[in-house]
C-alpha positions as CSV (number, residue, x, y, z in Angstrom):
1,X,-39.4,-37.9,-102.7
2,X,-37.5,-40.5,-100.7
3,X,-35.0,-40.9,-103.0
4,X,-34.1,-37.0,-102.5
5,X,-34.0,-36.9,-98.8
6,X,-31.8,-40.3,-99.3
7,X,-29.5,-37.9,-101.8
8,X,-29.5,-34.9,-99.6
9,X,-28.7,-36.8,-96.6
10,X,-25.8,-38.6,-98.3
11,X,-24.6,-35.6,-100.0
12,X,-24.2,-34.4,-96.2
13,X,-22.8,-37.0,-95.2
14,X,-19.8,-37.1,-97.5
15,X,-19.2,-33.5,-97.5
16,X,-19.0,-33.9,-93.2
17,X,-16.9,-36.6,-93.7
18,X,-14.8,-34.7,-96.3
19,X,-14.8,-31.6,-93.7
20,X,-13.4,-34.0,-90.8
21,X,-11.1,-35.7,-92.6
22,X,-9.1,-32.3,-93.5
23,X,-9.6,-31.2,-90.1
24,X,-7.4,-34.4,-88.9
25,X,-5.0,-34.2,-91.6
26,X,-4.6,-30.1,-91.6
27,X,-1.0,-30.0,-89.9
28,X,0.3,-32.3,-93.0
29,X,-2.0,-30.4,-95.6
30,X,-1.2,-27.2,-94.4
31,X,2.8,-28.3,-94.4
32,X,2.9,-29.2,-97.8
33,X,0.7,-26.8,-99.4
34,X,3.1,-24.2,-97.9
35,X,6.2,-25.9,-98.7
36,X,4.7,-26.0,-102.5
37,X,4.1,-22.3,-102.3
38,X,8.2,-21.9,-101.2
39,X,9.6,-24.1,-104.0
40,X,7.3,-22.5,-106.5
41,X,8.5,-19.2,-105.0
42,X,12.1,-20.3,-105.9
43,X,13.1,-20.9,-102.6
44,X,15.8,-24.2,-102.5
45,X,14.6,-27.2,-100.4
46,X,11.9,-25.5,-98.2
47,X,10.5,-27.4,-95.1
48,X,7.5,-26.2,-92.6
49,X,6.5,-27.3,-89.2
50,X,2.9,-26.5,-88.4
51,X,2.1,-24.6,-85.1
52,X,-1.8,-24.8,-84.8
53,X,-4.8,-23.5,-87.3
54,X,-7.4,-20.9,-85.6
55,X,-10.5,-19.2,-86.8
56,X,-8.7,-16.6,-88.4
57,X,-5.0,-17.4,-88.2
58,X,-2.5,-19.9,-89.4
59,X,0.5,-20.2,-87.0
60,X,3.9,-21.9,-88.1
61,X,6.5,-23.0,-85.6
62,X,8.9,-23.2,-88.1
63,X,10.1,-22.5,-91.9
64,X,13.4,-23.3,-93.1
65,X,14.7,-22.6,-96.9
66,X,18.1,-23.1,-98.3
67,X,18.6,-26.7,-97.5
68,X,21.7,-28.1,-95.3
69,X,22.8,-25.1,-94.9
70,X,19.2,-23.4,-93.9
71,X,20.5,-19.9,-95.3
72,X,17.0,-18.8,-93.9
73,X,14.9,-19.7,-91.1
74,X,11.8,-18.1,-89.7
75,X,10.0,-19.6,-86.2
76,X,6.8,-18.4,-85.0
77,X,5.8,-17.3,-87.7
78,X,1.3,-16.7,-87.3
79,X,-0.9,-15.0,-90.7
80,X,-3.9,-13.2,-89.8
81,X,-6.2,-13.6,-92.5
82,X,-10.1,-13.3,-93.1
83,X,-11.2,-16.1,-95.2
84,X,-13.3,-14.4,-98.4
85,X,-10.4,-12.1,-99.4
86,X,-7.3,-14.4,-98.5
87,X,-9.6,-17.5,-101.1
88,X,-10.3,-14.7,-103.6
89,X,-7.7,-12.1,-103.4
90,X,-4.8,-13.7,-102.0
91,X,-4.5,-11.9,-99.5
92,X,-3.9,-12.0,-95.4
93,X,-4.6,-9.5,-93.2
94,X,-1.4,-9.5,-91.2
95,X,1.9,-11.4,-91.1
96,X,4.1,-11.8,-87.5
97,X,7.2,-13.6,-87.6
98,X,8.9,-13.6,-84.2
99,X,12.4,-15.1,-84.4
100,X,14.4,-15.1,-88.0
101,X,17.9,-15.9,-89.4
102,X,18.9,-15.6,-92.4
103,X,22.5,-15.7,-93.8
104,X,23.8,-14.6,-97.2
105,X,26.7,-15.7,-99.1
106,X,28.7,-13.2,-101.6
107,X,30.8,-15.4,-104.1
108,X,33.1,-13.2,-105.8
């Protein structure tokens, strides 16, 4: 029996510890999960500046694509989401993106 509460309570113990440790490292977490997303998205050389992390909201300060030439940039940029269906469906409730810039080239 004490060899189970000794389990349980180290079972606890690693998954807080597991639970703080990505709290502390979200901002780079967050960063490179997104910037993953981009380039898997085909977007060239994408690079994200975390904002802050709510209870139901993610908000960027930045998102650049396109690299030196940054053909598109996005700044305050915040998704609404509710956990269950955003994990299981993919999907966010809302998406706000308050200053953008984009520039296209034609070749001929």
């Amino acid at each position: 029996m004490r060899s189970l509460i000794r389990f349980v309570a180290a079972l606890c113990a690693v998954i807080a510890l597991s639970l703080v440790g990505v709290y502390l490292f979200r901002a780079p977490l967050i960063e490179r999960v997104t910037e993953r997303a981009l380039a898997g998205s085909g977007f060239d050389a994408p690079a994200v500046r975390f904002g802050r992390l709510g209870a139901g909201e993610i908000a960027l300060a930045e998102i650049s694509a396109g690299g030196a030439q940054q053909p598109i940039l996005l700044k305050d940029v915040t998704l609404t989401f509710s956990l269950v269906p955003l994990l299981f469906e993919g999907r966010a409730k809302s998406l706000s993106i308050r200053g953008a810039r984009a520039v296209a080239r034609m070749d001929d």
